[in-house]
PyMOL Python script that loads the backbone (N, CA, C, O; Angstrom):
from pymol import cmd

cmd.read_pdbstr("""\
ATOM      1  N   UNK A   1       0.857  -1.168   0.000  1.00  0.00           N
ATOM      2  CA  UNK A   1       0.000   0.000   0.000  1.00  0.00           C
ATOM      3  C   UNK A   1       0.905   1.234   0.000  1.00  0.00           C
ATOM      4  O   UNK A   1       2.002   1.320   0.552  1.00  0.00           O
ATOM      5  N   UNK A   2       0.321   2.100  -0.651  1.00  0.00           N
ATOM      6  CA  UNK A   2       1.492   3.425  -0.752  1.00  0.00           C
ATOM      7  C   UNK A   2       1.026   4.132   0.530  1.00  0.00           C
ATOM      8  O   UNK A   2       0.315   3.798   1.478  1.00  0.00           O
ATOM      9  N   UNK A   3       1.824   5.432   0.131  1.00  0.00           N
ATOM     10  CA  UNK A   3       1.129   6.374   1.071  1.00  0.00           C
ATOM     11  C   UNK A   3       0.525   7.510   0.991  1.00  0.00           C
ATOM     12  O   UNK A   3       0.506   8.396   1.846  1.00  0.00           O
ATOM     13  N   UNK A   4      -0.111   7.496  -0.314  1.00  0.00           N
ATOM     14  CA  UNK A   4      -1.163   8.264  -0.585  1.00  0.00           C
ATOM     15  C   UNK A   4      -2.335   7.454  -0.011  1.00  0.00           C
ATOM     16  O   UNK A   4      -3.200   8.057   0.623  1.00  0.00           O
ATOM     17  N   UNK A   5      -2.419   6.112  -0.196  1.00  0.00           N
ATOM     18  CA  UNK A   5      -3.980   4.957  -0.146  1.00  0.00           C
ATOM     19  C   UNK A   5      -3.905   5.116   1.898  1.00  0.00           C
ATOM     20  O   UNK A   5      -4.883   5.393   2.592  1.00  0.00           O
ATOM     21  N   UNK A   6      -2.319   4.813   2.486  1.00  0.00           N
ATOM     22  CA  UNK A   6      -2.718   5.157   3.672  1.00  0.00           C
ATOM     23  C   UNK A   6      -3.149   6.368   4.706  1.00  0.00           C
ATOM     24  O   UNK A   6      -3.742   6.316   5.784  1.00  0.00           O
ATOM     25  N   UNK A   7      -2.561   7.604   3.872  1.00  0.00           N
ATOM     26  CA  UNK A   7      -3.146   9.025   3.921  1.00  0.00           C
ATOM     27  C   UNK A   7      -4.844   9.136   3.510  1.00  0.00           C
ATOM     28  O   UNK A   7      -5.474  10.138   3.850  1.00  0.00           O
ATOM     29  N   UNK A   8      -5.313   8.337   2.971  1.00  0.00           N
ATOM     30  CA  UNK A   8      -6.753   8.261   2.600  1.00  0.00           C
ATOM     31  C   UNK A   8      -7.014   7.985   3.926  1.00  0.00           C
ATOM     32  O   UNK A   8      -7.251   8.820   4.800  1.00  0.00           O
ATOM     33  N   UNK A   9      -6.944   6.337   4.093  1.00  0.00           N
ATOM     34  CA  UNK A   9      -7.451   6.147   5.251  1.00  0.00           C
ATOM     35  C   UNK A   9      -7.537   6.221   6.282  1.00  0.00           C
ATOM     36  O   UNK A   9      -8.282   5.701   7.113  1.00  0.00           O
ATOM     37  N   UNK A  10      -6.282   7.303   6.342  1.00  0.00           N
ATOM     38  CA  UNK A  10      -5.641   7.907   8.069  1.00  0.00           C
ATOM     39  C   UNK A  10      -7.242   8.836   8.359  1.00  0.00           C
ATOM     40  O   UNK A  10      -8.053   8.702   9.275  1.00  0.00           O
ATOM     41  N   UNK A  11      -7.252   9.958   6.941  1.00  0.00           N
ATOM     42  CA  UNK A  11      -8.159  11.021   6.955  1.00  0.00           C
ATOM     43  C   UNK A  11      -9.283  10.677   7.605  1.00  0.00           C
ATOM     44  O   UNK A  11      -9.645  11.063   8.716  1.00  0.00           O
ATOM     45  N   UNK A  12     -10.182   9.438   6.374  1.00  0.00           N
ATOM     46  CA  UNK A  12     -11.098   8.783   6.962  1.00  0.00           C
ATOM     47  C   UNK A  12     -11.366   8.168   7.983  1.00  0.00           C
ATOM     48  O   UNK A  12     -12.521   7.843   8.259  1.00  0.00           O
ATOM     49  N   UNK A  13     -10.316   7.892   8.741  1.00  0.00           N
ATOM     50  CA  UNK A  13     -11.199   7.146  10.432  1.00  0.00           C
ATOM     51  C   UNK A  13     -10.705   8.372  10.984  1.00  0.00           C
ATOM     52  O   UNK A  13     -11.264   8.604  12.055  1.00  0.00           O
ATOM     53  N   UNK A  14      -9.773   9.342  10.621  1.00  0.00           N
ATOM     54  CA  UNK A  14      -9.584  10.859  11.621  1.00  0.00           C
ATOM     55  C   UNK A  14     -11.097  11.303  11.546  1.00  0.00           C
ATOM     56  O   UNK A  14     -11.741  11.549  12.565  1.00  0.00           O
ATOM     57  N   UNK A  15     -11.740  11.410   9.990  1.00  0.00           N
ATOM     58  CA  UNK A  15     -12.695  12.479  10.187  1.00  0.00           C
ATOM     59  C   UNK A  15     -13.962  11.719  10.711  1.00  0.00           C
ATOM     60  O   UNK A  15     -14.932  12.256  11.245  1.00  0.00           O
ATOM     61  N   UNK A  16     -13.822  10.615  10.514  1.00  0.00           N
ATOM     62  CA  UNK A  16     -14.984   9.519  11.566  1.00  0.00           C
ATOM     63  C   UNK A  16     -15.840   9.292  10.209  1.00  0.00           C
ATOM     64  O   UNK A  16     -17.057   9.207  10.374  1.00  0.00           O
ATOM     65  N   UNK A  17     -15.355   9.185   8.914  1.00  0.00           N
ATOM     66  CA  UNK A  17     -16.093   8.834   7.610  1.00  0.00           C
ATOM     67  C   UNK A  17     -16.306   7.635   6.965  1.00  0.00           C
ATOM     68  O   UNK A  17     -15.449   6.753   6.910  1.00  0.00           O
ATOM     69  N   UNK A  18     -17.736   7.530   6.327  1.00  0.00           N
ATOM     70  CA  UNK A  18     -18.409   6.512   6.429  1.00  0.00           C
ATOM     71  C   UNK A  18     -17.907   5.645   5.269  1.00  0.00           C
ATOM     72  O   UNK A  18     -18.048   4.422   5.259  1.00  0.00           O
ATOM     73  N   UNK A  19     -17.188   6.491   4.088  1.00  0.00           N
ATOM     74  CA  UNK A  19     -16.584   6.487   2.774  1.00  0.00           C
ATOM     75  C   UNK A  19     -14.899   6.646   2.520  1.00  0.00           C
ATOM     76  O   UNK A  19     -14.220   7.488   3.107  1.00  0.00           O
ATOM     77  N   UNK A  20     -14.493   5.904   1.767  1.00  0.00           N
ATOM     78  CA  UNK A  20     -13.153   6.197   1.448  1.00  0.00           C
ATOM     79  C   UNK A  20     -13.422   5.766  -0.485  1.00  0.00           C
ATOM     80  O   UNK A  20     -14.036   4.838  -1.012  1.00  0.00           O
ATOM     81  N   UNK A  21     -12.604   6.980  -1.106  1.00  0.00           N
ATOM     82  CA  UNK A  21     -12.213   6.603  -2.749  1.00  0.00           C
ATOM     83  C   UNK A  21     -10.834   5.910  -2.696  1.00  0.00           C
ATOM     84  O   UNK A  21      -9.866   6.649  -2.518  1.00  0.00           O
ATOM     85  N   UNK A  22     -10.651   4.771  -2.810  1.00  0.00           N
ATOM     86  CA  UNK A  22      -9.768   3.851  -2.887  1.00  0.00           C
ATOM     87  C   UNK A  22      -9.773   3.335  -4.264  1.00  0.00           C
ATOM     88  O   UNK A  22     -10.895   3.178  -4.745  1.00  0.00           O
ATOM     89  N   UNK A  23      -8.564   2.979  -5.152  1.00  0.00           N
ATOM     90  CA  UNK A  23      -8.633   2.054  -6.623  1.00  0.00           C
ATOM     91  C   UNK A  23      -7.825   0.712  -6.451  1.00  0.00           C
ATOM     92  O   UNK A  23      -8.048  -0.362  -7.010  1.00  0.00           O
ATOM     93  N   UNK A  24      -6.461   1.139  -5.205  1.00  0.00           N
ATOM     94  CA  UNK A  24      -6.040  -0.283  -5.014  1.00  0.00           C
ATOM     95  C   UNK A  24      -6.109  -1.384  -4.424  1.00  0.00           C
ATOM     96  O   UNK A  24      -6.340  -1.340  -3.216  1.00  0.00           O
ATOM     97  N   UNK A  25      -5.919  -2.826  -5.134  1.00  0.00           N
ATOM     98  CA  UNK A  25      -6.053  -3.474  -4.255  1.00  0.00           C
ATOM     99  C   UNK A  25      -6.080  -3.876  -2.868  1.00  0.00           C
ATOM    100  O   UNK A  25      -7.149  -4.176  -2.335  1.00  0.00           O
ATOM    101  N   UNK A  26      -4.686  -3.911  -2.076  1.00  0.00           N
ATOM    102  CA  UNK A  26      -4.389  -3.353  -1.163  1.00  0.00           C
ATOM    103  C   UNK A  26      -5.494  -2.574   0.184  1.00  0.00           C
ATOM    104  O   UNK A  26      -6.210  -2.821   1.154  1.00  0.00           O
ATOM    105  N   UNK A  27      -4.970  -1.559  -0.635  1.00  0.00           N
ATOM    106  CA  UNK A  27      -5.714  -0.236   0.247  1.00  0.00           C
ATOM    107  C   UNK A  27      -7.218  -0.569   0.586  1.00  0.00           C
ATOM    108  O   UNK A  27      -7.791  -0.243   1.626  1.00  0.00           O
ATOM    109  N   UNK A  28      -7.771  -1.291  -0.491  1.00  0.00           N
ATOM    110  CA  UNK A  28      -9.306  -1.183  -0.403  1.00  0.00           C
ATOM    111  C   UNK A  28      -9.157  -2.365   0.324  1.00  0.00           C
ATOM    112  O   UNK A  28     -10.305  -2.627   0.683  1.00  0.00           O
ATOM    113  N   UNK A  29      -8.300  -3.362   0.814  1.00  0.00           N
ATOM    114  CA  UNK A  29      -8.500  -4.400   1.840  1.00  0.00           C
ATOM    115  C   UNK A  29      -8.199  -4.297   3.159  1.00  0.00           C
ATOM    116  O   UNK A  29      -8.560  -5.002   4.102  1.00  0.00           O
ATOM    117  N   UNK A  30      -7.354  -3.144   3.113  1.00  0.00           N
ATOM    118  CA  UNK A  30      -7.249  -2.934   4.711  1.00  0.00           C
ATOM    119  C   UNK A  30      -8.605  -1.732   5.252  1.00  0.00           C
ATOM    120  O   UNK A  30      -9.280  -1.732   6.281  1.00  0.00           O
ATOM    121  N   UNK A  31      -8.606  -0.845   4.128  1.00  0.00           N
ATOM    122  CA  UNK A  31      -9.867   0.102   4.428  1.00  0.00           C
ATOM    123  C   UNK A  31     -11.057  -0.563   4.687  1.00  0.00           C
ATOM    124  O   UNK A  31     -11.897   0.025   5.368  1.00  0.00           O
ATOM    125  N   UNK A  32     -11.314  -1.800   4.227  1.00  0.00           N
ATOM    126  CA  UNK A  32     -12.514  -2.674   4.450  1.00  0.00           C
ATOM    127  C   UNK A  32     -12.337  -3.487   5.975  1.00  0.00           C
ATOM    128  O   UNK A  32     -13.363  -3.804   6.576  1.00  0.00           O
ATOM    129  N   UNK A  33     -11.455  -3.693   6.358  1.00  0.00           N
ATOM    130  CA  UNK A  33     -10.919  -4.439   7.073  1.00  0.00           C
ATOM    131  C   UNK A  33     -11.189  -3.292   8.226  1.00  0.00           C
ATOM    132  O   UNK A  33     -11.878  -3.793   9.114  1.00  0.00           O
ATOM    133  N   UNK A  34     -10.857  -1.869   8.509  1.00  0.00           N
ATOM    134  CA  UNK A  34     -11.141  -1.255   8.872  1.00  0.00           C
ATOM    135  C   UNK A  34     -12.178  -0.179   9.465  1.00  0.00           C
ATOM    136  O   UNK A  34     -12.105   0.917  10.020  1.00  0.00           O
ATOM    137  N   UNK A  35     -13.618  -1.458   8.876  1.00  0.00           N
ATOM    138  CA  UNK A  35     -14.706  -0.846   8.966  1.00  0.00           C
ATOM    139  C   UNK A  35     -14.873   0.383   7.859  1.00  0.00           C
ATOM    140  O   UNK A  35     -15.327   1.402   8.379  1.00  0.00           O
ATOM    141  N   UNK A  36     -14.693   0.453   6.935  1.00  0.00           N
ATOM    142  CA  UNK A  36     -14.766   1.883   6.231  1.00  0.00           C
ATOM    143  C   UNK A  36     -15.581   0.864   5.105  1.00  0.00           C
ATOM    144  O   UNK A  36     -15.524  -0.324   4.786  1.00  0.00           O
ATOM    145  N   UNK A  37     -16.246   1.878   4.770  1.00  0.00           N
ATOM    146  CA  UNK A  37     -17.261   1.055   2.961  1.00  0.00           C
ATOM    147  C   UNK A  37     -15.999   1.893   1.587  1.00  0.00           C
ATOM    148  O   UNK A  37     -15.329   2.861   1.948  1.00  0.00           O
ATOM    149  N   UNK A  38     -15.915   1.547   0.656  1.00  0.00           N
ATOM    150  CA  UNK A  38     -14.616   1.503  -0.571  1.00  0.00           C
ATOM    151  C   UNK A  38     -15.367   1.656  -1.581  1.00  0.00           C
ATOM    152  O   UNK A  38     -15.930   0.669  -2.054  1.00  0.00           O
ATOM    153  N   UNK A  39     -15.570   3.107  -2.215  1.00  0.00           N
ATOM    154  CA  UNK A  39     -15.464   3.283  -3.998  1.00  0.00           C
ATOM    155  C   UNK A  39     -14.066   3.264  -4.497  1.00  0.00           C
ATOM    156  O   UNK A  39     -13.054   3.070  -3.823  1.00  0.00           O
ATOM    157  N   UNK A  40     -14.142   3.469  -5.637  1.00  0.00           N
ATOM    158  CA  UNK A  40     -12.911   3.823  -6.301  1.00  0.00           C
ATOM    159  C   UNK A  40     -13.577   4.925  -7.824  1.00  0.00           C
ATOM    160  O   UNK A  40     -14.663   5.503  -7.877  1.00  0.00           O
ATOM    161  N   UNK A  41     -12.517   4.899  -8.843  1.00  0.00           N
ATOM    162  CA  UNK A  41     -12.786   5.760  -9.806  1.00  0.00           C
ATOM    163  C   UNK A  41     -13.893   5.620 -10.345  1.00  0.00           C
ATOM    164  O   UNK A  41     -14.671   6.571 -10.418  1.00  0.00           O
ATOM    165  N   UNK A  42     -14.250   4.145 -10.939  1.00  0.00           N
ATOM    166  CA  UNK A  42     -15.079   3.073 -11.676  1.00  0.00           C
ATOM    167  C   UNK A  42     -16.364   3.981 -10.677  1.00  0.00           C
ATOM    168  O   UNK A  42     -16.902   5.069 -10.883  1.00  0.00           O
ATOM    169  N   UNK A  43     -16.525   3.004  -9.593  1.00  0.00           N
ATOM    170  CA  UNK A  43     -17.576   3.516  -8.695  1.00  0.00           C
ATOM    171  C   UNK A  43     -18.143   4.825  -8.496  1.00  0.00           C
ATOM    172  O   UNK A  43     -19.268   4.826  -7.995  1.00  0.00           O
ATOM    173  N   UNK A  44     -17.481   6.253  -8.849  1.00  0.00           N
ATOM    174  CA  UNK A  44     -17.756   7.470  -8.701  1.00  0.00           C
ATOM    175  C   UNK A  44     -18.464   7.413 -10.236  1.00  0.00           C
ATOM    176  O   UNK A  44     -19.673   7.186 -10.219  1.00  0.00           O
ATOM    177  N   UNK A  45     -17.941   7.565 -11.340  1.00  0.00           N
ATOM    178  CA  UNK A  45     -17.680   7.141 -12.394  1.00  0.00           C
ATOM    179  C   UNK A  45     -19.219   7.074 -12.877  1.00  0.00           C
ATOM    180  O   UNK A  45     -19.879   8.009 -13.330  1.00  0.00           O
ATOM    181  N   UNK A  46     -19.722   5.432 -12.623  1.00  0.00           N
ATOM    182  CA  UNK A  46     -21.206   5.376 -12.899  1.00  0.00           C
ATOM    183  C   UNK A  46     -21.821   5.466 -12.324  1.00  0.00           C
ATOM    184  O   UNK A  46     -22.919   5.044 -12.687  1.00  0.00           O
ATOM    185  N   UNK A  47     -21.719   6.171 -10.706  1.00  0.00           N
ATOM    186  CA  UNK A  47     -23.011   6.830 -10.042  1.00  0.00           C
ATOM    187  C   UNK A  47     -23.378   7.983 -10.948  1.00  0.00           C
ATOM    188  O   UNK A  47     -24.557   8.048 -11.296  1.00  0.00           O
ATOM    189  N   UNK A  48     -22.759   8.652 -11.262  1.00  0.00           N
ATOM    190  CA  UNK A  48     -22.549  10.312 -12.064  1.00  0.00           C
ATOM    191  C   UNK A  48     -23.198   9.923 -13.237  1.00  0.00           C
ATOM    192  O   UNK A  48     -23.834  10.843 -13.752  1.00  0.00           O
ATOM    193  N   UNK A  49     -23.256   8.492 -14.021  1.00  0.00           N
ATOM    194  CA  UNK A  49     -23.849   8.260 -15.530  1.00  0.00           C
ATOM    195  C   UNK A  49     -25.099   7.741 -14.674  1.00  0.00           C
ATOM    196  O   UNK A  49     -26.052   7.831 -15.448  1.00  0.00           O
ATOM    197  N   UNK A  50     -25.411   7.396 -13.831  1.00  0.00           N
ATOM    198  CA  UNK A  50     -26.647   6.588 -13.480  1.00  0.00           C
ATOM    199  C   UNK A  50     -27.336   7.950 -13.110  1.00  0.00           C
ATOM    200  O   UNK A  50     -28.200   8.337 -13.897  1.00  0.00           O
ATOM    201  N   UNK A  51     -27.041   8.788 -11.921  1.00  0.00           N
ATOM    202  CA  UNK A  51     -27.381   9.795 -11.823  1.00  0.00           C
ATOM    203  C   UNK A  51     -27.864  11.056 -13.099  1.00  0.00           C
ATOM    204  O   UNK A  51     -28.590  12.012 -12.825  1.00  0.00           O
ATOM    205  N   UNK A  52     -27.299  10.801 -14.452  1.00  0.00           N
ATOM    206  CA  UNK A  52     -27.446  11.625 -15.109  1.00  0.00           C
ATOM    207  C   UNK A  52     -26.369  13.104 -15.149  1.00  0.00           C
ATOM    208  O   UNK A  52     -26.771  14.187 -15.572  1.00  0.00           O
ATOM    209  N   UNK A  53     -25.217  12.909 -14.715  1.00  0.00           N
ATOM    210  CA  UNK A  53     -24.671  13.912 -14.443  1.00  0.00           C
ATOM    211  C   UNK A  53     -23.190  13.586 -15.033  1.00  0.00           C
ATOM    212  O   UNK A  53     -22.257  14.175 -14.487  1.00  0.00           O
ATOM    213  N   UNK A  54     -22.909  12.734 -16.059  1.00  0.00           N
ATOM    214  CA  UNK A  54     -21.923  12.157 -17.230  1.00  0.00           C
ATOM    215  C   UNK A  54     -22.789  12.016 -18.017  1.00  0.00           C
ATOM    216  O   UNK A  54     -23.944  11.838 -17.630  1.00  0.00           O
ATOM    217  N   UNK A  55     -22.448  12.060 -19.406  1.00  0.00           N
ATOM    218  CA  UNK A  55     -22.501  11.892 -20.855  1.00  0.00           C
ATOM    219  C   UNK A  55     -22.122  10.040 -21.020  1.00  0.00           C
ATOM    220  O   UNK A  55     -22.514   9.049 -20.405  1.00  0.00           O
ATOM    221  N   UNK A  56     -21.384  10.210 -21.917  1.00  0.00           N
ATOM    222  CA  UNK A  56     -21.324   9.027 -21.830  1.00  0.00           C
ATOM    223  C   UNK A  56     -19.855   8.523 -20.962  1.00  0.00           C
ATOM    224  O   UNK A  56     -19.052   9.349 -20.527  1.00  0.00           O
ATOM    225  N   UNK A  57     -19.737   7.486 -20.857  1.00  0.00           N
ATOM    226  CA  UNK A  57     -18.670   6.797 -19.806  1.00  0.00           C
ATOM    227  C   UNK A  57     -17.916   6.336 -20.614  1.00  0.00           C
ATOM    228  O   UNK A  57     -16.793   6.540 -20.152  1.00  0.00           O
ATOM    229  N   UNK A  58     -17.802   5.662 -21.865  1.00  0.00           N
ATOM    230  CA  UNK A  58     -16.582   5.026 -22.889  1.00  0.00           C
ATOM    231  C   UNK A  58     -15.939   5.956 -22.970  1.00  0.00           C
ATOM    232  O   UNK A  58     -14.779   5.649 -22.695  1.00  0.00           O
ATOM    233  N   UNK A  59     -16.061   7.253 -23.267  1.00  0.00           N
ATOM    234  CA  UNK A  59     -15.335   8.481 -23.513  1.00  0.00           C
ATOM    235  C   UNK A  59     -14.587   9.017 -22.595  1.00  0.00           C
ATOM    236  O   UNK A  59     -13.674   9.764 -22.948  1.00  0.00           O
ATOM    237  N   UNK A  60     -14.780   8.789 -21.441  1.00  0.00           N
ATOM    238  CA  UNK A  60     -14.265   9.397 -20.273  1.00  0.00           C
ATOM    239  C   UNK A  60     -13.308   7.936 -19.795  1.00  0.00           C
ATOM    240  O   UNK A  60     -12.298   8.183 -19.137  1.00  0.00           O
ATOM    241  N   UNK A  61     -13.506   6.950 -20.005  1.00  0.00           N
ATOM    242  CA  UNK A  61     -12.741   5.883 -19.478  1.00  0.00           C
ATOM    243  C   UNK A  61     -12.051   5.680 -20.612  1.00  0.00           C
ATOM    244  O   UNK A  61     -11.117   4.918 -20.362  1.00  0.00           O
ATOM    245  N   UNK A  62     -12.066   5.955 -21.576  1.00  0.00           N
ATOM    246  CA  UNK A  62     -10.858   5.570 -22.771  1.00  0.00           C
ATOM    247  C   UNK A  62      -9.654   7.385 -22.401  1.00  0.00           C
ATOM    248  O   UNK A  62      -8.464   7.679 -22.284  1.00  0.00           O
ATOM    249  N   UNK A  63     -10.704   7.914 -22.372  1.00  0.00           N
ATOM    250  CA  UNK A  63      -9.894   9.201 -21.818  1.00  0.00           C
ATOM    251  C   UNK A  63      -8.877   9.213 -20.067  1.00  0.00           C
ATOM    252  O   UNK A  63      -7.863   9.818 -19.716  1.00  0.00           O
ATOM    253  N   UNK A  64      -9.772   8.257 -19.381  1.00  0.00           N
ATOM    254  CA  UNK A  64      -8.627   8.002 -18.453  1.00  0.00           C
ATOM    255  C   UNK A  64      -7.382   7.064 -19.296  1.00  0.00           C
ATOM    256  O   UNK A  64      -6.208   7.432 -19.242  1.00  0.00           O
ATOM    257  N   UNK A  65      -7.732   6.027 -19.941  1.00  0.00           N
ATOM    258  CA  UNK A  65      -6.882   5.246 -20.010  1.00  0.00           C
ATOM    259  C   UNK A  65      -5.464   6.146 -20.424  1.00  0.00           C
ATOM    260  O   UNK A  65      -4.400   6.291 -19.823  1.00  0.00           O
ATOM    261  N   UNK A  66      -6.066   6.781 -21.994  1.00  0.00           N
ATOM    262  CA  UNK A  66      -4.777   7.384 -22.674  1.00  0.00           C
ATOM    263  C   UNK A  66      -4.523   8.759 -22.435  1.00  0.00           C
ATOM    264  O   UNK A  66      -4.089   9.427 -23.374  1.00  0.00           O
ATOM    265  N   UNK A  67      -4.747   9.359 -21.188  1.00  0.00           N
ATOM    266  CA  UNK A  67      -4.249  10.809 -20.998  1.00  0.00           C
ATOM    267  C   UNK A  67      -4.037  10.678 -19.798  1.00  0.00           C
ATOM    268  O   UNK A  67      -3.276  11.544 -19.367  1.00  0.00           O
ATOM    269  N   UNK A  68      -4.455   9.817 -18.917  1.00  0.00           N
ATOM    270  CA  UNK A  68      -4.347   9.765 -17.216  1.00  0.00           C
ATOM    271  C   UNK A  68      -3.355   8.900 -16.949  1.00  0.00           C
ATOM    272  O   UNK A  68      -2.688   9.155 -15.946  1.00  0.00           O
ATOM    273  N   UNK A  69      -3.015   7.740 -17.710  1.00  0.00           N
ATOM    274  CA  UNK A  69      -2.363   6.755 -17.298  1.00  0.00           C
ATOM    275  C   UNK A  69      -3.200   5.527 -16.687  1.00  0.00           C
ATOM    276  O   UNK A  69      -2.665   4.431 -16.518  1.00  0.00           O
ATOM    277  N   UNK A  70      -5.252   5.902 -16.194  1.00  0.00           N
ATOM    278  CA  UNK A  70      -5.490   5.041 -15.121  1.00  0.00           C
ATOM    279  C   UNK A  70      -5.505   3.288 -15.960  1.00  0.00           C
ATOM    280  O   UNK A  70      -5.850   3.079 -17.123  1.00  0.00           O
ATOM    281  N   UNK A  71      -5.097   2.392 -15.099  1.00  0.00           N
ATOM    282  CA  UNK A  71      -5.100   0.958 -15.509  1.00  0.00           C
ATOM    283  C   UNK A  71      -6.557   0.835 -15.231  1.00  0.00           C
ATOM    284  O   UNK A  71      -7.054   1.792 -14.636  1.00  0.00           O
ATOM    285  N   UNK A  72      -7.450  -0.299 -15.591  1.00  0.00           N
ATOM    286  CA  UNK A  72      -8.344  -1.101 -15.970  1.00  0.00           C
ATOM    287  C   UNK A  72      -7.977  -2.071 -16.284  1.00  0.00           C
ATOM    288  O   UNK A  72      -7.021  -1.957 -17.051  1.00  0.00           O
ATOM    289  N   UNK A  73      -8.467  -3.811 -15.922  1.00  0.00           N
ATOM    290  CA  UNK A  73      -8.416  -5.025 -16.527  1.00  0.00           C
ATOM    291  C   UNK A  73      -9.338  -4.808 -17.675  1.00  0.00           C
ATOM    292  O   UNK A  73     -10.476  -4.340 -17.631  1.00  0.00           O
ATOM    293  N   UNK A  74      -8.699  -5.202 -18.662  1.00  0.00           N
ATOM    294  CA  UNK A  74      -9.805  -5.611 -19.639  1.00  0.00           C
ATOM    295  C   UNK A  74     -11.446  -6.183 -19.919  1.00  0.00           C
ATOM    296  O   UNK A  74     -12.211  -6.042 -20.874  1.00  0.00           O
ATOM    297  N   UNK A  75     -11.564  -6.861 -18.652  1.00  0.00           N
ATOM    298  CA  UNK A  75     -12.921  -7.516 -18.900  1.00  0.00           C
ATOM    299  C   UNK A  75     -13.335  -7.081 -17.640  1.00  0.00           C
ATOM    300  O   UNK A  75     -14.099  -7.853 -17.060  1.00  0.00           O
ATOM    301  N   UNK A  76     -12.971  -5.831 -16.943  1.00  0.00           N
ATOM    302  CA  UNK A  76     -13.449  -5.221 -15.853  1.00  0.00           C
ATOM    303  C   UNK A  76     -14.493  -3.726 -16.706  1.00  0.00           C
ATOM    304  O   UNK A  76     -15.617  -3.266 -16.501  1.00  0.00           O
ATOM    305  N   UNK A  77     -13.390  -3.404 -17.662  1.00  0.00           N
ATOM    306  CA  UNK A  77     -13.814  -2.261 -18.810  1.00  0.00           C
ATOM    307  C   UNK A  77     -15.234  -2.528 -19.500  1.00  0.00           C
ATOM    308  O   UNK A  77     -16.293  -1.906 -19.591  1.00  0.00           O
ATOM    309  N   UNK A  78     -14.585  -4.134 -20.076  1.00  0.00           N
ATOM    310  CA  UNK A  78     -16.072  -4.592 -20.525  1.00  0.00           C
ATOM    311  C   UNK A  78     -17.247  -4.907 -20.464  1.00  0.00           C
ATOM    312  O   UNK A  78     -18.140  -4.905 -21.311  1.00  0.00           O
ATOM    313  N   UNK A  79     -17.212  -5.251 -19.156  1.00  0.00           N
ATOM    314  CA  UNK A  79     -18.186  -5.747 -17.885  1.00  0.00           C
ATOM    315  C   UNK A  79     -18.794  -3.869 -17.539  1.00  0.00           C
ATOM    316  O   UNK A  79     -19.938  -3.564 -17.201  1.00  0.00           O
ATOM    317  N   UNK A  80     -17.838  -3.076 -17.719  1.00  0.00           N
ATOM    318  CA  UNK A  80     -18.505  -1.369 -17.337  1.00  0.00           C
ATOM    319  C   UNK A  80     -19.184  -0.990 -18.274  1.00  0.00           C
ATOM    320  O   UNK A  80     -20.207  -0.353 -18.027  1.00  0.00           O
ATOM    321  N   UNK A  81     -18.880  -1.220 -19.374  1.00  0.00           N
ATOM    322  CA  UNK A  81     -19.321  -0.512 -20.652  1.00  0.00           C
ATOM    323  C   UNK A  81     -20.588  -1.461 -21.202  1.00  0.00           C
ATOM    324  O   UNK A  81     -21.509  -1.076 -21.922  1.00  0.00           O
ATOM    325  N   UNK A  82     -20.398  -2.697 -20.709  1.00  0.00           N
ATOM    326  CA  UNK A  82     -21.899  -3.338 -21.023  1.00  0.00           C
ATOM    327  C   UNK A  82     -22.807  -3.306 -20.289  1.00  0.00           C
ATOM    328  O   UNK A  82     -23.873  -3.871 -20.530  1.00  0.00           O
ATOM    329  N   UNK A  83     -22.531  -2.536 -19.085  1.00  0.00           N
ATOM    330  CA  UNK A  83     -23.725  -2.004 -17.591  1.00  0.00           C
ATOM    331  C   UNK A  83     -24.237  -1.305 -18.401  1.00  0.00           C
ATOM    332  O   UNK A  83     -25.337  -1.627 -18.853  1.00  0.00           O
ATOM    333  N   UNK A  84     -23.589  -0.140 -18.824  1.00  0.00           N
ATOM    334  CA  UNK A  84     -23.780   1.458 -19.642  1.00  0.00           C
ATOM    335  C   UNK A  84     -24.767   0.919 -20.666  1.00  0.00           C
ATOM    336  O   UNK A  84     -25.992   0.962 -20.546  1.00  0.00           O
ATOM    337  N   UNK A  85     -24.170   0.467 -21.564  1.00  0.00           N
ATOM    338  CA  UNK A  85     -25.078   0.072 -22.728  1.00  0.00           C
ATOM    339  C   UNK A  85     -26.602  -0.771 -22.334  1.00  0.00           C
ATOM    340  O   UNK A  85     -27.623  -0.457 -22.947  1.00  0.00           O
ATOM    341  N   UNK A  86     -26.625  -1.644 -21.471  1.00  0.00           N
ATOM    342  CA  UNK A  86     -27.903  -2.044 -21.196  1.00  0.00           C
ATOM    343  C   UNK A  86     -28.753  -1.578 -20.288  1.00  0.00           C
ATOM    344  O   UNK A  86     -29.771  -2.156 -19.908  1.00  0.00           O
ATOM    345  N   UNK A  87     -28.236  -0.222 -19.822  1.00  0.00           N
ATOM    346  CA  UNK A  87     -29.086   0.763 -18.885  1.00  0.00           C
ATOM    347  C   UNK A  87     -29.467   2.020 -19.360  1.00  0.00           C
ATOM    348  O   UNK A  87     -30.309   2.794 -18.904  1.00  0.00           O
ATOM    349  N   UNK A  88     -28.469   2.160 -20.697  1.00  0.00           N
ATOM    350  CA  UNK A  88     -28.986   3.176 -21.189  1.00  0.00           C
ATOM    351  C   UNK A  88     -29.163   3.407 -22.559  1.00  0.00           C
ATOM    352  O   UNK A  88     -29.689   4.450 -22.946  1.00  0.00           O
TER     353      UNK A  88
END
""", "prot")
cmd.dss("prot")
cmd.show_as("cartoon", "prot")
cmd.util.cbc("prot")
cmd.orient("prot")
């Protein structure tokens, strides 16, 4: 775990919060482990398209991929983008 993911979760049990944005493995197992509930990017991501408050999500996740650097498994992407498509 780095120490940005443990600076997350220092914050979160400092500020007594019910939420932590976590993406790594790791981190999101000790933050769970810790009583804390775990989004990550993905998770913010399609509340905002479910909510109505993103456009579309392929665009913005192909746009993380090749301008952000963010990783995705492949059939984690696909498994996102076929939520999208059969909800909307």
């Amino acid at each position: 775990m780095d120490e940005g993911e443990s600076e997350a979760i220092a914050l979160a049990l400092q500020a007594q919060e019910e939420w932590t944005l976590l993406d790594e493995k790791e981190g999101r197992r000790v933050a769970k482990s810790l009583g804390l509930r775990v989004t990550g990017v993905l998770g913010i991501l399609l509340r905002a398209r479910r909510e109505g408050k993103l456009g579309h999500l392929k665009r913005v996740l192909v746009d993380l991929r090749e301008k952000a650097g963010f990783h995705i498994r492949a059939d984690l992407l696909k498994d996102v983008l076929k939520e999208e498509s059969n909800n909307y």
